[in-house]
N, C-alpha and C positions, 0 to 999 in steps of 0.2 A: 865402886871405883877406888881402886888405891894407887900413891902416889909411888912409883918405883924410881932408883938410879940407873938400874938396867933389867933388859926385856931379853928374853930366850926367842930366837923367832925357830919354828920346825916348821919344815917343810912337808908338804901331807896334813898339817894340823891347825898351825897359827900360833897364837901367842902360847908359849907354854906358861899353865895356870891359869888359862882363860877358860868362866865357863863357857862362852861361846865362839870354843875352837870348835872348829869342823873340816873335815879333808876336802871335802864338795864346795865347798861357800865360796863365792868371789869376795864377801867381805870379813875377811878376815882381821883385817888391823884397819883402823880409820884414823885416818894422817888427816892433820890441819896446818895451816901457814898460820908462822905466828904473826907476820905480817896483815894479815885477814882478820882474827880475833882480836889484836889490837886498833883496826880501823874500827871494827867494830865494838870496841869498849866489853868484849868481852875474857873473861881470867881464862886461864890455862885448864880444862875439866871438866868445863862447864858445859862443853858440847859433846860429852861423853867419849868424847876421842882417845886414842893409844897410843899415839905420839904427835909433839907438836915441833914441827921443822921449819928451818929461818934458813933464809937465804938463795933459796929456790924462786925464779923469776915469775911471775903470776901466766904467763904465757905458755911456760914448761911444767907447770903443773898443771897437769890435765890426765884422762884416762887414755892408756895407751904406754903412758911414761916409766921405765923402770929408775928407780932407788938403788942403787950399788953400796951397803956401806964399809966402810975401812974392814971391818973384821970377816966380810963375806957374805954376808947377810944379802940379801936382794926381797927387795918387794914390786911386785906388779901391778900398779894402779888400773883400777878395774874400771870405776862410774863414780861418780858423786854421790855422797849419801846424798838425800832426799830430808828438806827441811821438814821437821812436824811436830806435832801439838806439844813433843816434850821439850820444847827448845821456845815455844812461843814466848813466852814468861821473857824470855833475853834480849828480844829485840823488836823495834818498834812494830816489824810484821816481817811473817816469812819471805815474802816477794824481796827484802832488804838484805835478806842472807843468802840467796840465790844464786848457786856456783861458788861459796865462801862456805858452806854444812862441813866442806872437808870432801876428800876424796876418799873410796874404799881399797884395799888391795890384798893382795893372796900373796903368802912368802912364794916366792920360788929357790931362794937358798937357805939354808937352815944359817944362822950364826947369831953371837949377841952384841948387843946395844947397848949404848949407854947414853946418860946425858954429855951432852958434849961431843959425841961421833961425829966423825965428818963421813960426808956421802955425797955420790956422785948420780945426776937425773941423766938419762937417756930418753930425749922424747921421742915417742910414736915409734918403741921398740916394740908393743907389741898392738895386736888392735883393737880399739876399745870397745868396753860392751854398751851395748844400748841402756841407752838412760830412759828403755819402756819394758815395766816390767811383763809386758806379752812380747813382744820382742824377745826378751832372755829365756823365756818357756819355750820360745819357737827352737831357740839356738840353744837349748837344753839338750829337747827331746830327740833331734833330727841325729843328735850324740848315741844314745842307745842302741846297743848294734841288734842284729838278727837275732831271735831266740833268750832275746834277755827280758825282762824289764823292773821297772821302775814303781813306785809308791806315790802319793801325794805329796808327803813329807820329805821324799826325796828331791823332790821338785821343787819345793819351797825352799828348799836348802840349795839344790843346785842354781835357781834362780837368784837366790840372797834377799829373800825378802821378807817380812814378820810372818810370822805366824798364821794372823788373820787373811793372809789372802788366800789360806784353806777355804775359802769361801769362795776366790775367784775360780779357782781351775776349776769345776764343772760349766759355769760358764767359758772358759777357755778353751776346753774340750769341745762341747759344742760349737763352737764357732771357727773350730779347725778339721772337725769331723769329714769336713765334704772336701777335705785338700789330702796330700799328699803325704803328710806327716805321720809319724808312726804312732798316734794316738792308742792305738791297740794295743800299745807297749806299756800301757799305765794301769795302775790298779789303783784300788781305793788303800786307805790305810789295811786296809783289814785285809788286803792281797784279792779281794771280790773283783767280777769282771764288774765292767759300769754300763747299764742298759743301755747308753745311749750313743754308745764305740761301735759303728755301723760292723756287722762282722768281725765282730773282735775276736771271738772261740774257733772260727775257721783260723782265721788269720796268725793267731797263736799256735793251734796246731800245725800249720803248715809249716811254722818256724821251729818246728821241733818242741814246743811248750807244752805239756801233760795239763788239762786242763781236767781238771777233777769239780764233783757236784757234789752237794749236802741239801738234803732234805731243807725245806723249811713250813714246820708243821701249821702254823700258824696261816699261812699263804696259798697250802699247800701245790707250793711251788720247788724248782729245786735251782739254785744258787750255784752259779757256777764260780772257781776259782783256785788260783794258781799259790802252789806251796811254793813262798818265794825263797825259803833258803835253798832250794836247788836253782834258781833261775833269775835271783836279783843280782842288777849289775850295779856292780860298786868298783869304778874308778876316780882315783884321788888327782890323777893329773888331767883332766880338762880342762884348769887352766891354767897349766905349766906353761906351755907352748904358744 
């Protein structure tokens, strides 16, 4: 973390010079009240946040709410981070910081900030996303049109969640298998179909997806799976709008 006077916000990307810009993520910048860190005896940084804003009423800050700032800039508050183990250390328990971690949000206008910008909150300009990370998988994937799809790690991303919940989505999958969701539109990292996507290689085919196999000598089984640079969907505004 380094301290700036002013932030580049892009649109499609997030902070310019952040390594964890991304065009997919809902959380791209994570805003705190300074009003919040100071009930809570905590300094400016400490909760890893992007920018710290005063003067916003604890009622209007919420997911849902746009950021307007003077130069044009706009951000779209997504969900609340989520307290965890890196923050323990700061306060007497997580349960104490609950609803006060800061809020996450996505640019929606490109422009720059500084300290000192004045800015204007619109609440429940847009609709907030679930504060359940199966929840934002549902309202990921239901996004993927016909004949496209998606990766693990797109999902993690499009979800905005660490890393490790590469562990959740096969359990995710499974537990969405028997509904109506376009699970068949997911590949593993590696673009492989997932044995357990009930009709997944019909279902691709039918969507116009070329569904190719490779020996696997070992098994001697054959591995079905899709060349994703013809058929991964990568759009940057899902959550423009």
């Amino acid at each position: 973390m380094v301290e700036l006077k002013t932030l580049n916000l892009k649109v499609g990307h997030g902070i310019e010079g952040d390594i964890n810009a991304d065009p997919i993520s809902p959380r791209q910048v994570l805003i705190v009240r300074y009003e919040d860190i100071l009930d809570l005896s905590i300094k400016p940084g400490e909760l890893r946040e992007n920018i710290v804003v005063t003067g916003i009423e604890f009622d209007n800050f919420i997911p849902g709410s746009l950021l307007n700032f003077e130069s044009g800039a706009a951000i779209r508050l997504t969900f609340h981070c989520e307290p965890c183990k890196r923050i323990v250390h700061l306060v007497e328990s997580l349960k104490s910081i609950q609803g006060k971690r800061g809020i996450l949000g996505v640019v929606i206008k490109s422009g720059k900030i500084q300290v000192g910008s004045n800015f204007q909150v619109q609440a429940n300009k847009f609709p907030a996303l679930s504060e359940n990370p199966y929840q934002r998988f549902l309202n990921f994937i239901i996004k993927i049109p016909s004949g496209k799809v998606v990766t693990y790690k797109q999902i993690i991303k499009g979800m905005g969640v660490d890393n490790s919940y590469l562990r959740a989505i096969p359990t995710y999958l499974k537990k969405t298998s028997a509904t109506n969701y376009p699970v068949h539109r997911i590949l593993n990292s590696k673009g492989h179909l997932i044995n357990y996507v009930n009709q997944q290689k019909n279902k691709l085919e039918n969507e116009g997806v070329r569904v190719l196999s490779e020996a696997d000598l070992l098994s001697n089984l054959n591995k079905f799976f899709v060349d994703i640079k013809d058929y991964l969907w990568e759009d940057d505004t899902i959550y423009l709008e």
